[in-house]
C-alpha positions in Angstrom: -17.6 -13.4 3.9 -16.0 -16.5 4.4 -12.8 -17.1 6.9 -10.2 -17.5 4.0 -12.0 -14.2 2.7 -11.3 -12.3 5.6 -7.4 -13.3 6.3 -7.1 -12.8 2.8 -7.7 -9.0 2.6 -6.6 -8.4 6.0 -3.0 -10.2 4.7 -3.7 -7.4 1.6 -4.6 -4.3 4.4 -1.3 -5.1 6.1 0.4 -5.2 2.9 -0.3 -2.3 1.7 -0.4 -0.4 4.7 3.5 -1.6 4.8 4.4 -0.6 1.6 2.5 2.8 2.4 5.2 3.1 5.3 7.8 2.2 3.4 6.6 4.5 1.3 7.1 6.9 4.2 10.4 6.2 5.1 11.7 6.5 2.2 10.3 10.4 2.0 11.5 10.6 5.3 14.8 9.7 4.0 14.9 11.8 1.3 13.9 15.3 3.2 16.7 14.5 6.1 19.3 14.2 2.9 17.9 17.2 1.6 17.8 18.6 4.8 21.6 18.1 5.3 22.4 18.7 2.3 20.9 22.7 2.8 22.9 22.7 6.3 26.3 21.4 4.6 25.9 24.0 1.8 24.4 27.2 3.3 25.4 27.3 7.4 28.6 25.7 7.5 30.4 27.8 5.2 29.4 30.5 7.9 30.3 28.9 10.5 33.9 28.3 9.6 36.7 30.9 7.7 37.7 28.3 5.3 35.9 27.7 1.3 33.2 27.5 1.0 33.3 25.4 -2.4 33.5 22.2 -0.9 30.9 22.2 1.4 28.3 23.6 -1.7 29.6 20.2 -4.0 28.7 18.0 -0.5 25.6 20.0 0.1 24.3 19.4 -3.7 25.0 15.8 -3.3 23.1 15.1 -0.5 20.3 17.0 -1.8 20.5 14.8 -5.2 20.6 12.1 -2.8 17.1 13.3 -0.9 15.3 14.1 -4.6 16.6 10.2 -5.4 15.3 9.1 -2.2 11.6 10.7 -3.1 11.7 9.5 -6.4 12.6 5.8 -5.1 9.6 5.9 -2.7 7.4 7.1 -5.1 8.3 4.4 -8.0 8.5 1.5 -5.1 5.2 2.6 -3.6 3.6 2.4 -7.6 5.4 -0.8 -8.3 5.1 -2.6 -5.0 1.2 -1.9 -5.0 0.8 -3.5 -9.2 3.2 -6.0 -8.0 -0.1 -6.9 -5.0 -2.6 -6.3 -7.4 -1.1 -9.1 -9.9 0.0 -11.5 -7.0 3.0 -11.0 -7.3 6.6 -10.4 -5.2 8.1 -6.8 -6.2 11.6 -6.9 -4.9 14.2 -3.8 -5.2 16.9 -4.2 -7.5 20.1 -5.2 -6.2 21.6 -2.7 -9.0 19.6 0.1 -7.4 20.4 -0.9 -4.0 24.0 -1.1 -4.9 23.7 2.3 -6.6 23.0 3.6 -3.5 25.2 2.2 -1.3 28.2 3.7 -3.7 27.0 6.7 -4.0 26.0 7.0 -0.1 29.5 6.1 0.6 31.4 8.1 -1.6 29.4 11.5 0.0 30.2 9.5 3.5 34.0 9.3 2.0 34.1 13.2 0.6 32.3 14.4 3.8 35.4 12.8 6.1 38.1 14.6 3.9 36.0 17.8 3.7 36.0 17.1 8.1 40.0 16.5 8.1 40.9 19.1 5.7 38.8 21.2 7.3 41.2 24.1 9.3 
């Protein structure tokens, strides 16, 4: 195996050991949101004498968040690794990207008016 052979599929190891932690994080990402989204909805109801309604709508969207988060590692992992295979770049979607960001900071927005409402 030539030189150029060698840096060649160690450049493609790194690669896709990369997108397999990306991969990662994003999972990772998803089961904290999940995670969260459990805690909003089933503890702190108990925890406070207030209703428990609003806490369940922010707990379901952070657990919709956490399934989108899986789902987005899954389908980057798959289309960052046929991206590789063809030599080619696979970059996210700015509309994704942007998708998350709103709806990340609407639940960031709801969860500060659940906290100052809060009694």
């Amino acid at each position: 195996m030539s030189d150029d052979e060698t840096q060649q599929l160690s450049g493609t190891r790194r690669t896709q050991l990369a997108n397999e932690r990306t991969f990662l994080a994003w999972t990772r990402s998803g089961l904290g949101a999940l995670a969260a989204g459990i805690a909003i909805a089933r503890i702190l109801p108990n925890l406070h004498v207030a209703e428990a309604w609003p806490y369940e709508v922010l707990g379901i969207g952070f657990c919709l968040l956490g399934m989108a988060f899986v789902w987005l590692g899954v389908w980057r992992l798959r289309r960052v690794a046929r991206a590789q295979r063809e030599h080619e770049y696979a970059p996210i979607s700015s509309r994704v990207a942007i998708a998350i960001g709103i709806y990340a900071g609407v639940l960031a927005l709801l969860t500060i008016v659940v906290v100052i409402a809060d009694p």
